[in-house]
C-alpha positions as CSV (number, residue, x, y, z in Angstrom):
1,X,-6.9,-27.0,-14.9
2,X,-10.4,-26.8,-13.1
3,X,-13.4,-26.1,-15.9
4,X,-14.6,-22.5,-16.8
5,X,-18.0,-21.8,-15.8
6,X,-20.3,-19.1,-17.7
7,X,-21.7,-16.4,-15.9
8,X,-24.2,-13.9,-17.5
9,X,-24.3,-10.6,-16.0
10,X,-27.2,-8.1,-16.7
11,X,-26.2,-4.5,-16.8
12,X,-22.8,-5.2,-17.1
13,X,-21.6,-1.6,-18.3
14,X,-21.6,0.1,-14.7
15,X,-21.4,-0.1,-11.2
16,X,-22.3,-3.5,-9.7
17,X,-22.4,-5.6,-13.1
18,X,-18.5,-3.8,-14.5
19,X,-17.2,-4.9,-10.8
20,X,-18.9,-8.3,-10.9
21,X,-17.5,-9.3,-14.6
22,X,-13.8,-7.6,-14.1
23,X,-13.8,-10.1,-10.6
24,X,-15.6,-13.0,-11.7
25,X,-13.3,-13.0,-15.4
26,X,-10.2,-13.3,-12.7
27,X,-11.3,-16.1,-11.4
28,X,-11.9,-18.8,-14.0
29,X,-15.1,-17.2,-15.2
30,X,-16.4,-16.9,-18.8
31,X,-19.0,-14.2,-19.5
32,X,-21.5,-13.2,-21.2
33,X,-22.5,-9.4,-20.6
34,X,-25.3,-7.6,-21.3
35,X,-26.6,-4.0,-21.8
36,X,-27.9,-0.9,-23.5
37,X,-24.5,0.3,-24.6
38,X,-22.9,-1.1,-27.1
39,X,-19.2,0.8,-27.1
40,X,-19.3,-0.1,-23.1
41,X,-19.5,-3.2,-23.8
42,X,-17.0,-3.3,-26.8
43,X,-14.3,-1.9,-24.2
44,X,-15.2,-4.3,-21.1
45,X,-15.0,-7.5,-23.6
46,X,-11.3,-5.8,-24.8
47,X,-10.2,-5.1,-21.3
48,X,-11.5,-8.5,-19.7
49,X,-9.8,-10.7,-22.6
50,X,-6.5,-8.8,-22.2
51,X,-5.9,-10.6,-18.7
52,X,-5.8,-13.9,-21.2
53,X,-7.9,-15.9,-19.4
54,X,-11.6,-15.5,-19.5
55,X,-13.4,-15.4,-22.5
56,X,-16.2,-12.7,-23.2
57,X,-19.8,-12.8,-25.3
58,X,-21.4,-9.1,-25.3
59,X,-25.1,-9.2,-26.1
60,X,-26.3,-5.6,-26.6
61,X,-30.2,-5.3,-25.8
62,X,-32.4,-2.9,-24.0
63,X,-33.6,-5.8,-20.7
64,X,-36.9,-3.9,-20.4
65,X,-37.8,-5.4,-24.6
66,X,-39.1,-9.2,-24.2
67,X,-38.4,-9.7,-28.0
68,X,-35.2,-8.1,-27.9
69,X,-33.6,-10.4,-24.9
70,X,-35.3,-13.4,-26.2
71,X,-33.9,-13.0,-29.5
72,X,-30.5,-12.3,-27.2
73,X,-30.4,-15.8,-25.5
74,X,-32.0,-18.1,-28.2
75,X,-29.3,-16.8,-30.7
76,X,-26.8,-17.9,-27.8
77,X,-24.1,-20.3,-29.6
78,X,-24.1,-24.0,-28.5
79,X,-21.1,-23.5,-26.4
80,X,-22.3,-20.5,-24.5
81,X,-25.5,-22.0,-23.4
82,X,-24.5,-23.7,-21.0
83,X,-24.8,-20.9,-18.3
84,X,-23.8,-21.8,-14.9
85,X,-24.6,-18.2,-12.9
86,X,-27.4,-15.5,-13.9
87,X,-26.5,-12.8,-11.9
88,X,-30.0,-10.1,-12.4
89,X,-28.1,-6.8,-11.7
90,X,-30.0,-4.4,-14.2
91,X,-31.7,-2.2,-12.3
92,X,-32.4,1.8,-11.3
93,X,-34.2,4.2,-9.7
94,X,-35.6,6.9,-11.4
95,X,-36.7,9.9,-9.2
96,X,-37.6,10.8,-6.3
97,X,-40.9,12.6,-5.3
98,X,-44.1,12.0,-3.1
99,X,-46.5,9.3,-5.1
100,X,-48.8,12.1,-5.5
101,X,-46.5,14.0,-7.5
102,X,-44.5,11.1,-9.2
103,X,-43.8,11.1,-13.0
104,X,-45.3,8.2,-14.3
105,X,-42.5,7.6,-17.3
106,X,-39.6,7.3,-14.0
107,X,-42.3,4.3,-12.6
108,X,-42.5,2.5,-15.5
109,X,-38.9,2.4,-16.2
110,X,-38.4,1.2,-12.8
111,X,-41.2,-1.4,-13.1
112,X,-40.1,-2.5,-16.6
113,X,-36.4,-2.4,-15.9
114,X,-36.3,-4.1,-12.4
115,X,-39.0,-6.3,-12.1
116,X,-39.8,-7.0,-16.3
117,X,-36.3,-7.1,-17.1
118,X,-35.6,-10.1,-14.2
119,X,-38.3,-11.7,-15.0
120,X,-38.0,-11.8,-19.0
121,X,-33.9,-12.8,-18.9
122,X,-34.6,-15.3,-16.1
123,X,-37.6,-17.0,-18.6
124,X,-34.7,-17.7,-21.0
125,X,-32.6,-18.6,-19.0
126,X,-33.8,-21.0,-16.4
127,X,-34.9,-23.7,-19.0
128,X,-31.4,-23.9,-20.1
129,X,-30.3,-25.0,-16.4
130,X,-33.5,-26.8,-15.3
131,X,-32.0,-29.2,-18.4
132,X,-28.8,-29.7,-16.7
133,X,-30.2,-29.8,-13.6
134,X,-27.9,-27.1,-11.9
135,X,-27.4,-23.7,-12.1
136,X,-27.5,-20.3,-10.1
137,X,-29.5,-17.0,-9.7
138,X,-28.4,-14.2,-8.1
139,X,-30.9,-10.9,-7.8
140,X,-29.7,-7.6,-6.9
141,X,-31.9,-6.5,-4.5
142,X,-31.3,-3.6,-2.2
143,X,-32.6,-2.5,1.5
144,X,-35.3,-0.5,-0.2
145,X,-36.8,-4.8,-0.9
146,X,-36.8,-4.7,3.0
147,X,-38.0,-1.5,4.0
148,X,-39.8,1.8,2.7
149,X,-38.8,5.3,2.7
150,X,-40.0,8.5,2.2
151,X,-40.4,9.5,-1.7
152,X,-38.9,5.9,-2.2
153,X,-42.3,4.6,-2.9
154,X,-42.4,2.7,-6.2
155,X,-38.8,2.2,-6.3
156,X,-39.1,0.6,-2.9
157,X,-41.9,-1.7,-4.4
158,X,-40.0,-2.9,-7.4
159,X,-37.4,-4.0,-5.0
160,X,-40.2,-5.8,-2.6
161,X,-41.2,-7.4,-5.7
162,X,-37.4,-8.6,-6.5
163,X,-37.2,-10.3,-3.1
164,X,-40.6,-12.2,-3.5
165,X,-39.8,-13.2,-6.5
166,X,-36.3,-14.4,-5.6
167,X,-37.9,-16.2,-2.9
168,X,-40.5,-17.7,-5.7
169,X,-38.0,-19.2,-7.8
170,X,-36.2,-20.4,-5.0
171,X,-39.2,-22.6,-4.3
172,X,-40.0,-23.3,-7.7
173,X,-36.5,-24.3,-8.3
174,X,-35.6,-26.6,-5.7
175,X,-36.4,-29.6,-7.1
176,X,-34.3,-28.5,-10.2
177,X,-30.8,-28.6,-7.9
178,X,-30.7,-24.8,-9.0
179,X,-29.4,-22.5,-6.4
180,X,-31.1,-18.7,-5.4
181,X,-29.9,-15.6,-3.6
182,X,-30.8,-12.4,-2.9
183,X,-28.0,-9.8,-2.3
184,X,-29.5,-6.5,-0.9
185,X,-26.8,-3.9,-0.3
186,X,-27.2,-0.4,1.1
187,X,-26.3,2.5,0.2
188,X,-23.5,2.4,-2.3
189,X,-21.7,5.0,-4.7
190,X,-22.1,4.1,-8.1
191,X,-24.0,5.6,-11.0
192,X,-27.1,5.1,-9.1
193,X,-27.7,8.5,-7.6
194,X,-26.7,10.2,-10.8
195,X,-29.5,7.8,-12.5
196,X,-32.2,8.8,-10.1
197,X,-31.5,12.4,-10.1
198,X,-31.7,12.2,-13.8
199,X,-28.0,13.1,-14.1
200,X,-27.5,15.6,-11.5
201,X,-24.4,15.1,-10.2
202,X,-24.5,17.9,-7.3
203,X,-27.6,16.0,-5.9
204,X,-26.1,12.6,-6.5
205,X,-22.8,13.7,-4.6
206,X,-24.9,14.4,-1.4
207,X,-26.3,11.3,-1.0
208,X,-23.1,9.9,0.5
209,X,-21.6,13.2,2.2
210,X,-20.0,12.8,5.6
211,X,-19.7,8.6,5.8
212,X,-18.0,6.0,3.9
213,X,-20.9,3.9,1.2
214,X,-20.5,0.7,-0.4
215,X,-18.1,0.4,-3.3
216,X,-19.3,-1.8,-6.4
217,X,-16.1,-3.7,-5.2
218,X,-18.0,-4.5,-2.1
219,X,-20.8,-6.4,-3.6
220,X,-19.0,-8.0,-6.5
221,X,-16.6,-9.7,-4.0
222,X,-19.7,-10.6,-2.2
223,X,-21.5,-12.6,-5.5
224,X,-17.9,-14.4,-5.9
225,X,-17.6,-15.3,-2.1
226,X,-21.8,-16.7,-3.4
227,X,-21.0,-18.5,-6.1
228,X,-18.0,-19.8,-4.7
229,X,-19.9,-22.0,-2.0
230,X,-19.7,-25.8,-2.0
231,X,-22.8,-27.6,-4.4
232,X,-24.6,-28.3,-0.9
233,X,-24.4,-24.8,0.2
234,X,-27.0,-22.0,-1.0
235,X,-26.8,-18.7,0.6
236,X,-30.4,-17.6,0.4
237,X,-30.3,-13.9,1.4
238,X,-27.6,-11.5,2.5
239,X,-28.3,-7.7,3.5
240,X,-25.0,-5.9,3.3
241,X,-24.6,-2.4,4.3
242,X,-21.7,0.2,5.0
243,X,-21.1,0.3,8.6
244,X,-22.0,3.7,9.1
245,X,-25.8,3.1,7.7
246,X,-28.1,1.0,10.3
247,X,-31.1,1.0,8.2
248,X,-32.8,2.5,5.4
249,X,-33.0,6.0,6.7
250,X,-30.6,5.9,9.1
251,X,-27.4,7.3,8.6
252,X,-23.9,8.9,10.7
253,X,-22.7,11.4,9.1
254,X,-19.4,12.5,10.3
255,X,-19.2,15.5,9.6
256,X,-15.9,17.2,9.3
């Protein structure tokens, strides 16, 4: 039987991550999930194992805590530390208001969570493959890291910043045989809305009226059709959105 790889997933507890680590344990992955919530995480391991193939390490940290995530990853045992895919999925967006009237605590938790957060897990983590001279990133971007909208403002920039940085590494990391992608969907129905509308789910239910958004299915069948490329293949960048959106703003809305 072909070797298990390790994949470490990042806000594995909801939308993007939970699809990414219930696909990726079906098909010959082991995983090591992280996130805030411990009793999520409890139940994903249990559920994952019961298929009876992967195995499953839960590390419970907050990302946006350097100390706490490199206490995570240098406690790693020796058999988990060889990590084959880091797959940077933690991430929100926390309001939505003109910068002149934007709450200061929603932009830091952005800045800390999606640009902090990436960049403090992938510190631990990239020494451990530039060692073995192979390895994978994989950085959940969005359309707001291509284009702005209104009241989108500092969100939009933490996601700019994700897709500079992924294409950072990738230069960086070149010489280290270590692969790099960006995958920026759309919009997709998930926890996000309800996160950003600081759980109000009327508000969050709107977002998607009238047309068919992304499923978290979507994009964790897009990371295993990634990761599942020959060793001389790298898909750099993929913008994926749901066919009724044709850019950031830009939506039809059937209406019924």
């Amino acid at each position: 039987m072909k070797k298990k790889k390790i994949a470490l997933i990042t806000g594995a507890t909801s939308g993007f991550g939970l699809a990414t680590a219930h696909l990726l344990g079906k098909n010959n992955y082991d995983l090591i999930l992280t996130g805030r919530r411990n009793d999520r995480l409890i139940n994903l391991k249990n559920e994952i194992e019961s298929l009876g193939k992967p195995e499953v390490l839960i590390l419970c940290f907050d990302i946006r805590r350097r100390k706490q995530v490199r206490e995570a990853i240098a406690g790693l045992p020796t058999e988990w530390r060889n990590i084959d895919v880091l797959i940077n999925n933690a991430g929100l967006a926390s309001g939505l208001d003109n910068i002149q009237n934007g709450d200061i605590e929603d932009w830091e938790k952005m800045i800390d969570t999606n640009i902090k957060g990436l960049l403090y897990i992938s510190r631990e983590v990239l020494p451990l493959m530039v060692s073995r001279n192979r390895g994978h990133i994989i950085n959940i971007s969005s359309i707001a890291g291509r284009e702005v909208y209104e009241k989108g403002n500092v969100y939009c920039a933490s996601k700019h910043a994700v897709e500079a940085l992924t294409k950072g590494m990738r230069i960086d990391l070149v010489k280290h045989n270590i692969k790099v992608t960006s995958i920026a969907p759309g919009m997709a129905e998930t926890e996000f809305s309800i996160v950003r509308f600081h759980g109000d789910i009327q508000s969050a239910k709107k977002v998607y009226e009238g047309f068919i958004p992304l499923s978290a299915k979507d994009i964790a069948e897009t990371i295993l059709f990634v990761v599942t490329r020959p060793p001389h293949v790298c898909i750099d960048e993929i913008l994926i959105m749901p066919t009724a959106q044709a850019s950031a703003t830009i939506v039809n809305r059937l209406q019924n």
